[in-house]
C-alpha positions as CSV (number, residue, x, y, z in Angstrom):
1,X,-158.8,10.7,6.4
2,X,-159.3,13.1,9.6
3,X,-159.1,12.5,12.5
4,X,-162.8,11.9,13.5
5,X,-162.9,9.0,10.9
6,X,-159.3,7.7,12.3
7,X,-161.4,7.7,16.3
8,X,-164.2,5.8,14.2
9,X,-162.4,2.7,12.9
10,X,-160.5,2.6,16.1
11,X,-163.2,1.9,18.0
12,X,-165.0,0.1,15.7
13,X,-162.1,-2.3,15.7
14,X,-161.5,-2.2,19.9
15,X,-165.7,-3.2,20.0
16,X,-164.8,-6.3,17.7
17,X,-162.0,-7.4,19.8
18,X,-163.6,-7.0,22.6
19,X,-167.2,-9.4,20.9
20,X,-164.5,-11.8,20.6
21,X,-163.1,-12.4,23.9
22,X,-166.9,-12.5,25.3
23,X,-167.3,-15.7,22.5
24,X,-164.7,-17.4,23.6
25,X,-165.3,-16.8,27.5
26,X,-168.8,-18.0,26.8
27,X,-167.2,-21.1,25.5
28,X,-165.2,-21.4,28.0
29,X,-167.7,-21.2,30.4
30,X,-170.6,-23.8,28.3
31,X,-167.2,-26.0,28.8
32,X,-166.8,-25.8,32.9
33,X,-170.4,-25.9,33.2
34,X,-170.2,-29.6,31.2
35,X,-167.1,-30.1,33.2
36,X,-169.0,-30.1,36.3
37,X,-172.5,-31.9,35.4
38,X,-169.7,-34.6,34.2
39,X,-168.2,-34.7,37.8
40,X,-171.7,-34.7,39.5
41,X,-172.8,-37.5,37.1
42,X,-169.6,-40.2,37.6
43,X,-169.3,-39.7,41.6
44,X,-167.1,-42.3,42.9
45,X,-170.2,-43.8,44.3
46,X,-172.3,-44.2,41.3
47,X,-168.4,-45.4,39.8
48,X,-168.4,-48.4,42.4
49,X,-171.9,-49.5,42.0
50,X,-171.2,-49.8,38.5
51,X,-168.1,-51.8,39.1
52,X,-170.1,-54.0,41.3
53,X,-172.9,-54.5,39.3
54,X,-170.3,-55.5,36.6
55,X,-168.8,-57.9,38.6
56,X,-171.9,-59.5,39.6
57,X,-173.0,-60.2,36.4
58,X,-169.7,-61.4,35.2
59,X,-170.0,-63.6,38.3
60,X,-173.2,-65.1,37.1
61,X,-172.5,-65.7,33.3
62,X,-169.3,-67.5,34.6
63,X,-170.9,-69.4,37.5
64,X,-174.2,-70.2,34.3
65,X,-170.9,-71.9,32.2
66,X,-169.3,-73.3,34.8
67,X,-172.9,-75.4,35.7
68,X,-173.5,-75.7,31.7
69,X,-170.3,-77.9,31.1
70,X,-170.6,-79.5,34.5
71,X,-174.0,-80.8,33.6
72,X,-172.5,-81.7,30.0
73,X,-170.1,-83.8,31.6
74,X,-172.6,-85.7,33.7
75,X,-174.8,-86.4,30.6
76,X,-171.8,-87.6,28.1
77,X,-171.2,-90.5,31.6
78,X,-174.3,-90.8,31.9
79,X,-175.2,-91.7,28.0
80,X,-171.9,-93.8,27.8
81,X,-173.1,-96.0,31.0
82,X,-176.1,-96.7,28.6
83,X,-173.9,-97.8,25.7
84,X,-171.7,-99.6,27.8
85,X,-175.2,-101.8,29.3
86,X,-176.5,-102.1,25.8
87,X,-173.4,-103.7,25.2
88,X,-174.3,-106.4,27.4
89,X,-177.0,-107.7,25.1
90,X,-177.2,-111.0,23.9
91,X,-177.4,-110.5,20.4
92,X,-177.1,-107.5,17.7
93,X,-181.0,-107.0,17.5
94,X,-181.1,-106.5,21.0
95,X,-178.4,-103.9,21.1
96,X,-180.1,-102.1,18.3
97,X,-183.4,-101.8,20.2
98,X,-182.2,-100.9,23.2
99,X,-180.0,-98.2,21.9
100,X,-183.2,-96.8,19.4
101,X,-185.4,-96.5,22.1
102,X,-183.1,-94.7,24.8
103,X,-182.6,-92.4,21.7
104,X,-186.0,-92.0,21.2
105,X,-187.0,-91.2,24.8
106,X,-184.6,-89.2,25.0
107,X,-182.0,-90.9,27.3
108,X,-179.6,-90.6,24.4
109,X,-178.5,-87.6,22.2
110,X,-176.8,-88.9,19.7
111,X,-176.7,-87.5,16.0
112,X,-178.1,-90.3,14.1
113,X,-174.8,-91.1,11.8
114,X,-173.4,-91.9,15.2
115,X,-175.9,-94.2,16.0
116,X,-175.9,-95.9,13.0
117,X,-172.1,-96.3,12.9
118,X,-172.3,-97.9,16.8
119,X,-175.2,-100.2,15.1
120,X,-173.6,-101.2,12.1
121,X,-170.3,-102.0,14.4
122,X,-172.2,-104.9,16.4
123,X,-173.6,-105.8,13.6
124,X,-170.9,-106.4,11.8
125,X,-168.7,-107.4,14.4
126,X,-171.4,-110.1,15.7
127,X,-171.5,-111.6,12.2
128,X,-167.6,-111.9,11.9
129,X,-168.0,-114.2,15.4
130,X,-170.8,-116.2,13.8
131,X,-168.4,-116.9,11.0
132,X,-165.5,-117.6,13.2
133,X,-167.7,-120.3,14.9
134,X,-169.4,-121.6,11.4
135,X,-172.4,-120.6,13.4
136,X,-174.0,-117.5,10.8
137,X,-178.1,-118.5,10.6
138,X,-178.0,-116.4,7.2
139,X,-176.1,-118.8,5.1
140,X,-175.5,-122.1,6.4
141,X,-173.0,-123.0,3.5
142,X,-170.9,-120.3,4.3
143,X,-167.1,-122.0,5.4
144,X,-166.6,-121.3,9.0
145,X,-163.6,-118.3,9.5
146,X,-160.8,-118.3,12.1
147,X,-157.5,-115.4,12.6
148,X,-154.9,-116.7,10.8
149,X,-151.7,-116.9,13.2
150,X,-149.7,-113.7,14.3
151,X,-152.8,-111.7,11.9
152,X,-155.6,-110.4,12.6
153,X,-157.1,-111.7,8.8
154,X,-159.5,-114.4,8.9
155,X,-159.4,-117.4,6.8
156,X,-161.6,-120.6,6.3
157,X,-161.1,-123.5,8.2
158,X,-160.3,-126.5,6.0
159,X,-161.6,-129.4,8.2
160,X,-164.9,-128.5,7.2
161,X,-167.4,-130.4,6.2
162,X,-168.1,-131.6,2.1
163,X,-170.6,-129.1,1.5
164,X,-168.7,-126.5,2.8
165,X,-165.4,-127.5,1.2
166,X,-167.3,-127.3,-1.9
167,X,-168.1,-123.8,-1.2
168,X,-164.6,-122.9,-0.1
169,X,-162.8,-124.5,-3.5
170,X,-164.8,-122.4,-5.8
171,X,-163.8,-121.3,-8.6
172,X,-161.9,-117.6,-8.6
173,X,-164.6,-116.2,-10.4
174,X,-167.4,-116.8,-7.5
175,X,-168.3,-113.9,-5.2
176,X,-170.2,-112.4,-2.3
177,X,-173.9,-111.1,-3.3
178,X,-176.3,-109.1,-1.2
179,X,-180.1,-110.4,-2.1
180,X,-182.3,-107.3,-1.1
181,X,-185.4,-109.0,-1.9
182,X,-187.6,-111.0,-3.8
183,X,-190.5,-110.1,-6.0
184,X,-193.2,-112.3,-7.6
185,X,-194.2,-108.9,-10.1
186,X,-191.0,-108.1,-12.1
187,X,-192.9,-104.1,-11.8
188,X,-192.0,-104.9,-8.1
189,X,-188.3,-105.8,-8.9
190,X,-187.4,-103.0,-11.2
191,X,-188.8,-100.7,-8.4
192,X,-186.5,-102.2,-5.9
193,X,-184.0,-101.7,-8.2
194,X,-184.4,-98.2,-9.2
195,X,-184.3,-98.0,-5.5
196,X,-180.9,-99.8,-4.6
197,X,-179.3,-97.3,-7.3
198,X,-180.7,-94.1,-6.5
199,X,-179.3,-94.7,-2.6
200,X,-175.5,-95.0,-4.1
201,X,-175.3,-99.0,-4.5
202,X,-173.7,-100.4,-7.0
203,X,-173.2,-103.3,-9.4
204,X,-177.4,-103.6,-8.9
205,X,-178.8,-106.5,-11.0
206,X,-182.3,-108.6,-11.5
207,X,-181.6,-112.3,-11.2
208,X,-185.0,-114.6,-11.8
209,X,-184.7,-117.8,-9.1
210,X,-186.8,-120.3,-8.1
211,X,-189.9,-118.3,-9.4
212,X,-188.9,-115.1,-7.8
213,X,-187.7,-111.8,-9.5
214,X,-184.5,-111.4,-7.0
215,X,-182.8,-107.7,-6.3
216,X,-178.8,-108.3,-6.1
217,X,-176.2,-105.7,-4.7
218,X,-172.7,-105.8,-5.1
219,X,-169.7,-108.5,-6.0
220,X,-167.8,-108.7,-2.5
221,X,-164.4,-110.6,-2.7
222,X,-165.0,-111.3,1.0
223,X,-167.7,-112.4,3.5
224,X,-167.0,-109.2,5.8
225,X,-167.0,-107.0,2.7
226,X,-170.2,-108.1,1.9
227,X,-171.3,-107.4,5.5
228,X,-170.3,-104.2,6.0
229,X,-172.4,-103.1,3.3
230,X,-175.2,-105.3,4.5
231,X,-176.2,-103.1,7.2
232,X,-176.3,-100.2,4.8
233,X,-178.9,-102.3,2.4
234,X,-180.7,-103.5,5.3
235,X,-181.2,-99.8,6.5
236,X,-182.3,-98.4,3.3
237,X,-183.4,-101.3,1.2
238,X,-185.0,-104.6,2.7
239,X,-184.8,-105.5,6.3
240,X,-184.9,-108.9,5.0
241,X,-181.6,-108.5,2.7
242,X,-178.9,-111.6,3.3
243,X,-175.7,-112.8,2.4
244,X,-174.8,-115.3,-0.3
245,X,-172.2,-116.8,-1.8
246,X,-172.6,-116.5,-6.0
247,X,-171.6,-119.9,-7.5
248,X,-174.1,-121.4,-4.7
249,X,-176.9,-119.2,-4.7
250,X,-176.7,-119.2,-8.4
251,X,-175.2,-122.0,-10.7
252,X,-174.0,-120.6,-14.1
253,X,-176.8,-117.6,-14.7
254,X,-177.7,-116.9,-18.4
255,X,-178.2,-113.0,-19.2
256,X,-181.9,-112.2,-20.9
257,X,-181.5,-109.5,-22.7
258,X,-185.4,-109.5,-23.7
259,X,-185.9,-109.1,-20.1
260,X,-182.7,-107.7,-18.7
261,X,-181.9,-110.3,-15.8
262,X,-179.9,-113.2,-15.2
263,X,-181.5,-116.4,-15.0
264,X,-180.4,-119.0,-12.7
265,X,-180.3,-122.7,-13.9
């Protein structure tokens, strides 16, 4: 290689270099240039006015929260100032009214399991005072109920009258019965039936008294058993639905198999 083709490469080389430092002081440059429409962009007054804006906002979603749960709070005293008047009514049936219709205007927000639950409490608790007093206007051979001492269990009172001493000596074998209603059609019956099951109730059975096709729920051991699940039937079932004691509602039933019912004598 002469030297003419040695002068060649050398500065073929020296213009490459030199391509290369102009690329990466035009990068350098694109990078200032960003550097500085960066700076002009966040200005500590356009940084401030951000801050304030976020703290005005934050300021307002608090202050929204803050008035949210107070208002909660008023409305959970104001709904229990209601329950605590309906309390004040005579009887069960006015309790339940009174409590169904703030719900349904709206003066009361109450998911409706909870509204049941604080119905079926009076209800239940009202008929455990009518049995304490020997006072219940569903079954007026039922043996009157008082707390036996240092307990809170109730048991009947034994200076009862006859009828009701009957009642209260009866056999082991006699139990508590729900009668959810009556039917002159036994197409009627079976319907109510069908229905008693298909809502969870059990030990459902067709008993034929007094000319009527009669829909019986459960075998309760005790009067407030029986009542507790009374609201429930009366709910879903028959409004009309009562308590009875077995061996007096029904004296020594015979099964028709035919017919599938108990008759009673």
């Amino acid at each position: 290689m002469n030297s003419e083709e040695l002068s060649l490469l050398k500065f073929e080389h020296e213009k490459n270099v030199q391509l290369e430092e102009l690329a990466l002081k035009k990068k350098e440059l694109d990078l200032k240039i960003q550097e500085q429409q960066s700076k002009r962009i966040f200005t500590p007054l356009l940084v401030s006015i951000i801050g304030g804006l976020i703290t005005v906002i934050t300021g307002i979603v608090l202050k929204y929260y803050d008035n949210l749960a107070t208002l909660q709070l008023e409305d959970r005293k104001f709904q229990s100032s209601i329950l605590l008047k309906a309390t004040e009514a005579g009887n069960y049936q006015e309790f339940s009214d009174i409590i169904v219709a703030f719900q349904e205007n709206g003066l009361l927000s109450l998911d409706s399991a909870k509204l049941a639950n604080f119905r079926k409490k009076r209800f239940v608790a009202e008929k455990i005072d009518l049995a304490t007093r020997g006072t219940d206007f569903y079954n007026i051979e039922m043996p009157a109920l008082k707390k036996k001492p240092g307990t809170a269990t109730l048991v009947p009172v034994y200076d009862a009258p006859d009828s009701v001493m009957q009642s209260v000596n009866a056999p082991d074998s006699s139990y508590w019965i729900i009668v959810a209603g009556g039917d002159k059609d036994i197409a009627a019956a079976q319907h109510e039936i069908k229905k008693s099951l298909d809502n969870g109730f059990k030990d459902v059975n067709l008993f034929f008294r007094d000319n009527y096709y009669r829909t019986v729920i459960g075998k309760y051991a005790s009067y407030i058993d029986a009542y507790n699940t009374l609201f429930d039937v009366k709910e879903k079932i028959n409004r009309t639905s009562y308590v009875v004691r077995s061996d007096k509602w029904c004296t020594a039933p015979s099964y028709d198999a035919t017919r599938k019912l108990f008759v009673c004598k």
